[in-house]
KEDO-774204 format. One record per residue: residue number from 0; residue in one letter; x, y, z of N, C-alpha, C, CB in turn. Coordinates in Angstrom, 2 decimals, padded with zeros to 5 digits. Glycine has a CB too. Layout:
BEGIN
<pt NUM,A,<X,Y,Z>,<X,Y,Z>,<X,Y,Z>,<X,Y,Z>> ...
// end
This chain:
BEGIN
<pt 0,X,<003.26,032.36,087.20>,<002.42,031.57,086.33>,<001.84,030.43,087.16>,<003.22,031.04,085.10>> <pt 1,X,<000.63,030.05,087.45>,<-000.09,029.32,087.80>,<000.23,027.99,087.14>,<-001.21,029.83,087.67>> <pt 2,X,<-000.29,026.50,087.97>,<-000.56,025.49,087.08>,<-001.55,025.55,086.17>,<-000.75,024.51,087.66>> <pt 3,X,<-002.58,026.66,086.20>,<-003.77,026.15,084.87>,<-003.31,027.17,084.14>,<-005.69,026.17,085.07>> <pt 4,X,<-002.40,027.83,084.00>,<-001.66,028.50,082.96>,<-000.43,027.83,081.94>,<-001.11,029.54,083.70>> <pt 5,X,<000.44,027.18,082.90>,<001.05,026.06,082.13>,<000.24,024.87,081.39>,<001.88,025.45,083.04>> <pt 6,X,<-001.26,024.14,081.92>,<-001.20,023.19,081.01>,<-002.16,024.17,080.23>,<-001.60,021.60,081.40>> <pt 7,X,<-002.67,025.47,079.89>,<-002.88,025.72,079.18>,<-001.85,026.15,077.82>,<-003.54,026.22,079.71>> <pt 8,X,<-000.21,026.52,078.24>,<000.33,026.72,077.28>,<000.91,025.24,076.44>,<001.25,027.69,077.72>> <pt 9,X,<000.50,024.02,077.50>,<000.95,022.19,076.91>,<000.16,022.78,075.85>,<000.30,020.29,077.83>> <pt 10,X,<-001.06,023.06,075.95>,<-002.16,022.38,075.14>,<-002.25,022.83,073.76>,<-003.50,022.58,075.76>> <pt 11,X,<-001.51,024.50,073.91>,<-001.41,025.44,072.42>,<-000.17,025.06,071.41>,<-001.14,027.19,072.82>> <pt 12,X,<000.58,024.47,072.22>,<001.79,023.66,071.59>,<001.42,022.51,070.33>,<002.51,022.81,072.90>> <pt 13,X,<001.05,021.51,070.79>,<000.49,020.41,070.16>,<-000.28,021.02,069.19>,<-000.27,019.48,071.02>> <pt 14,X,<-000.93,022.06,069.11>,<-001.96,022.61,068.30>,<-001.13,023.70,067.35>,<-003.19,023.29,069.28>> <pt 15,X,<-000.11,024.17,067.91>,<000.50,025.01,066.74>,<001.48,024.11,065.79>,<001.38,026.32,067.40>> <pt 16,X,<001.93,022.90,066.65>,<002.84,022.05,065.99>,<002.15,021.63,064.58>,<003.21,020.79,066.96>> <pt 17,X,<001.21,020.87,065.13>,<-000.16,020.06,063.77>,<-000.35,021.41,063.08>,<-002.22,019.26,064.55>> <pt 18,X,<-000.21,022.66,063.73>,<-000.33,023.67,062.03>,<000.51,023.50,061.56>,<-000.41,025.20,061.79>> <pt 19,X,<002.03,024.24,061.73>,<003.04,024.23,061.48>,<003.43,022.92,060.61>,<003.58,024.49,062.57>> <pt 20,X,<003.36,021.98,060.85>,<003.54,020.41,060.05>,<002.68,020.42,058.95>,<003.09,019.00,060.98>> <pt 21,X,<001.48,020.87,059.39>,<000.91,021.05,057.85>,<001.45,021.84,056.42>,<-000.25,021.69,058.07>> <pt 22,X,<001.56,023.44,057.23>,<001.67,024.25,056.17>,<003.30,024.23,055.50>,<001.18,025.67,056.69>> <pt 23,X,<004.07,023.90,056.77>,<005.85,023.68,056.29>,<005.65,023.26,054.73>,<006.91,022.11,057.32>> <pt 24,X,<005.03,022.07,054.12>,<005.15,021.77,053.02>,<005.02,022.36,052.19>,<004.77,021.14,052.82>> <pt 25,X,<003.86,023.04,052.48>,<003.41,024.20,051.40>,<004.29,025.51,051.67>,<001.66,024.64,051.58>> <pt 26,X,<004.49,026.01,052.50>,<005.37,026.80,052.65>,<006.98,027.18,052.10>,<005.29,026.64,053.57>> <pt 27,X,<007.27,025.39,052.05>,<008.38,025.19,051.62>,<008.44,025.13,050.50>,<008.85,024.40,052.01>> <pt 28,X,<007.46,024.67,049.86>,<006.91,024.86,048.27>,<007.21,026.02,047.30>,<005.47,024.93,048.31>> <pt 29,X,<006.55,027.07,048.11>,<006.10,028.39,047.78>,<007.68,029.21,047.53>,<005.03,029.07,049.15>> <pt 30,X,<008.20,028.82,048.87>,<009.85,029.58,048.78>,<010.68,029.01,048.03>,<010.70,029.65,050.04>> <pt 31,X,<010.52,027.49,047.58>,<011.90,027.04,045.93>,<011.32,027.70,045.36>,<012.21,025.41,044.92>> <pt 32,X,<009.77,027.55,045.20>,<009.23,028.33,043.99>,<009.62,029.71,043.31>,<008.05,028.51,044.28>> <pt 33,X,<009.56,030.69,044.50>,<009.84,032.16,044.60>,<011.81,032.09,044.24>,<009.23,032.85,046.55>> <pt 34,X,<012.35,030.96,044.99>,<013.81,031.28,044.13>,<014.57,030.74,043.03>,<014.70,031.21,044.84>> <pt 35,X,<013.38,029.99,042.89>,<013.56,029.79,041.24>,<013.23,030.75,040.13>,<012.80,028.71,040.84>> <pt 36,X,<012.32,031.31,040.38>,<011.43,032.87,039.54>,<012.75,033.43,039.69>,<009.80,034.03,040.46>> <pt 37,X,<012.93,033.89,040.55>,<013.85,034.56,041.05>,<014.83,034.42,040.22>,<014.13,034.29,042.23>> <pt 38,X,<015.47,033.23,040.47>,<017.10,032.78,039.83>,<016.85,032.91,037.79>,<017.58,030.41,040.51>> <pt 39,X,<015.30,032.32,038.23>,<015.38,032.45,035.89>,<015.42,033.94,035.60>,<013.39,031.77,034.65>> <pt 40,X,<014.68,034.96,036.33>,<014.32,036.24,035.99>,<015.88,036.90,036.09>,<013.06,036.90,037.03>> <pt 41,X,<016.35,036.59,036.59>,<018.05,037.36,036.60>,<018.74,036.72,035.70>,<019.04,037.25,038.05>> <pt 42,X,<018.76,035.38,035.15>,<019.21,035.06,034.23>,<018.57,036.10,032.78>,<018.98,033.60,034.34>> <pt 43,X,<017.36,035.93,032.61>,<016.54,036.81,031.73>,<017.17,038.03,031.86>,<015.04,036.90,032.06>> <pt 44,X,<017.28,038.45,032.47>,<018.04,040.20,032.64>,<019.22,040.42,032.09>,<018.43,040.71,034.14>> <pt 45,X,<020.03,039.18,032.60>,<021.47,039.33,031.90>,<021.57,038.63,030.43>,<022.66,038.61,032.90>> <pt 46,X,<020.51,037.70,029.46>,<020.40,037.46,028.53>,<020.27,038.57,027.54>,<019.66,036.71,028.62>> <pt 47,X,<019.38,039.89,028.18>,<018.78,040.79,027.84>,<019.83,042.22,027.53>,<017.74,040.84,028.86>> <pt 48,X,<020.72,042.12,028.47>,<021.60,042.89,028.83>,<023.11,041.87,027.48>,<021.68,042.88,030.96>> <pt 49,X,<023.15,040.85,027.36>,<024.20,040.76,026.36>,<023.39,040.71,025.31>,<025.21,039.64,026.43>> <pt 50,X,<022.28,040.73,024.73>,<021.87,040.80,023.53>,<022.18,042.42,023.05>,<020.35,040.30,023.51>> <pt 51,X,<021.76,043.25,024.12>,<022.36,044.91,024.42>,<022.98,044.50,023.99>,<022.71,045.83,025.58>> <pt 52,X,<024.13,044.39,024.31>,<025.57,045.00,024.53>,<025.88,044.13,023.21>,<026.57,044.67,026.19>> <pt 53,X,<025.39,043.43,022.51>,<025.20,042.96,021.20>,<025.32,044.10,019.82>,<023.78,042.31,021.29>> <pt 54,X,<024.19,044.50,020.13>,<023.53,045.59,019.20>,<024.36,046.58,019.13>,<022.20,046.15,019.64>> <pt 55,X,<024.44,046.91,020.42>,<025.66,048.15,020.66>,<026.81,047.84,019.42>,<026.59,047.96,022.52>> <pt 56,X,<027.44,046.58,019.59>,<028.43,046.31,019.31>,<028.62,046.89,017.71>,<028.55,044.93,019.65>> <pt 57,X,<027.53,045.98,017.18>,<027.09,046.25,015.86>,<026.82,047.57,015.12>,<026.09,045.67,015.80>> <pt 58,X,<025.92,048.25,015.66>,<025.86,049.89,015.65>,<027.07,050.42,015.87>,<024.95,050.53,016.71>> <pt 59,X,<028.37,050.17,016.96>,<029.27,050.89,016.58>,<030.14,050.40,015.30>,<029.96,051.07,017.67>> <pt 60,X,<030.34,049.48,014.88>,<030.78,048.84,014.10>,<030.58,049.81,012.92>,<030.27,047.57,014.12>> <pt 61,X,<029.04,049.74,012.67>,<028.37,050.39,011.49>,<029.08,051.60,011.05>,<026.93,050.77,011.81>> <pt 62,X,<028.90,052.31,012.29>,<028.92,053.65,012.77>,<030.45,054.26,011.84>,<029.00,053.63,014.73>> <pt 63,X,<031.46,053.32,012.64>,<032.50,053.53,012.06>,<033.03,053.09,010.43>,<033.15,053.08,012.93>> <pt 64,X,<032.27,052.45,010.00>,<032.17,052.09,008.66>,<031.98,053.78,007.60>,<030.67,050.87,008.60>> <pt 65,X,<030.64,054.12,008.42>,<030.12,055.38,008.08>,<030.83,056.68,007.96>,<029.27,055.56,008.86>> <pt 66,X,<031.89,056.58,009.15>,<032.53,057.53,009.49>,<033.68,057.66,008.70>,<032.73,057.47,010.70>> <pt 67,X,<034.09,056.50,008.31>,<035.60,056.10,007.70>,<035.29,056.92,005.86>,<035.91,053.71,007.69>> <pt 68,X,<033.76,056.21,005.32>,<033.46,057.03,004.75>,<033.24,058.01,004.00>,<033.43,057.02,004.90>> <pt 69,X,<032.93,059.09,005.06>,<032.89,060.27,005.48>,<033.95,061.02,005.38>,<032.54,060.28,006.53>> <pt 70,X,<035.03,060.43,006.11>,<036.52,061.04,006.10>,<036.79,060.95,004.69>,<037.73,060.21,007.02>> <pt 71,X,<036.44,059.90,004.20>,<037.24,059.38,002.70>,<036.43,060.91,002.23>,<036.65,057.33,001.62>> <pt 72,X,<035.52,061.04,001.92>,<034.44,061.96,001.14>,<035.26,063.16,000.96>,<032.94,062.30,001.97>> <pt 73,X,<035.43,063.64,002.52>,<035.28,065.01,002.85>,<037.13,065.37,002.61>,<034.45,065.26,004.68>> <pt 74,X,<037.73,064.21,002.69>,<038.87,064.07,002.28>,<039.33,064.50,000.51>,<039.03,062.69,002.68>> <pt 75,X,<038.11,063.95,-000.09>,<038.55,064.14,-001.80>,<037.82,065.46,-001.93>,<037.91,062.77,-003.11>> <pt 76,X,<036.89,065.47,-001.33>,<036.30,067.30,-001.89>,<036.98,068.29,-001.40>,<034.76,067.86,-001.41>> <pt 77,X,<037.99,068.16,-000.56>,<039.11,069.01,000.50>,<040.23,069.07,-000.77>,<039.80,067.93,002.31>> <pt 78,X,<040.46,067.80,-001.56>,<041.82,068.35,-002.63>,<041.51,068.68,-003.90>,<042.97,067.29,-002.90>> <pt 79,X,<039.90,068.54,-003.90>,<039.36,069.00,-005.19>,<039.19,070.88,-005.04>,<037.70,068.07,-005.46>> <pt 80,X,<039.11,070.76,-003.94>,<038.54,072.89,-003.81>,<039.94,072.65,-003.15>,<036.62,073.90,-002.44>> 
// end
C-alpha cells in the first residue's frame, strides 16, 4: 500500500463516521421500534390463544352437559322397552 493510498483510506473514514453518526439515531429508532411490534404482537398471540383455550373450555363444558343428558334419555327409554 502506497502513501496516497493510506491518506486516501484517512479521508473515507471521517466520511463514513459523519454517516454512521447520523443514521445510528434513526437506525436505532427503527430497531426499539421493530421490538416493540414485535414484543406487543406475541403478546396478541398469546391473548388470542387463552381466549381459545377459553371457548374450548366452555364448549366442553356444554358438551358434557349434553352428553350427561343423553345418557339420562337413552337410559329411561332402555327400561321402558
Amino acid at each position: 500500500m502506497t502513501h496516497g493510498d493510506e491518506k486516501g483510506a484517512d479521508t473515507l473514514m471521517p466520511g463514513l463516521k459523519d454517516i454512521l453518526s447520523v443514521l445510528a439515531p434513526f437506525l436505532l429508532g427503527l430497531f426499539t421500534s421493530y421490538l416493540s411490534d414485535k414484543r406487543s404482537t406475541r403478546h396478541d398471540e398469546h391473548s388470542f390463544l387463552a381466549d381459545d383455550y377459553k371457548a374450548v373450555l366452555a364448549e366442553n363444558r356444554e358438551l358434557r352437559k349434553e352428553n350427561k343428558e343423553l345418557r339420562k334419555e337413552l337410559n329411561n327409554y332402555e327400561t321402558k322397552h
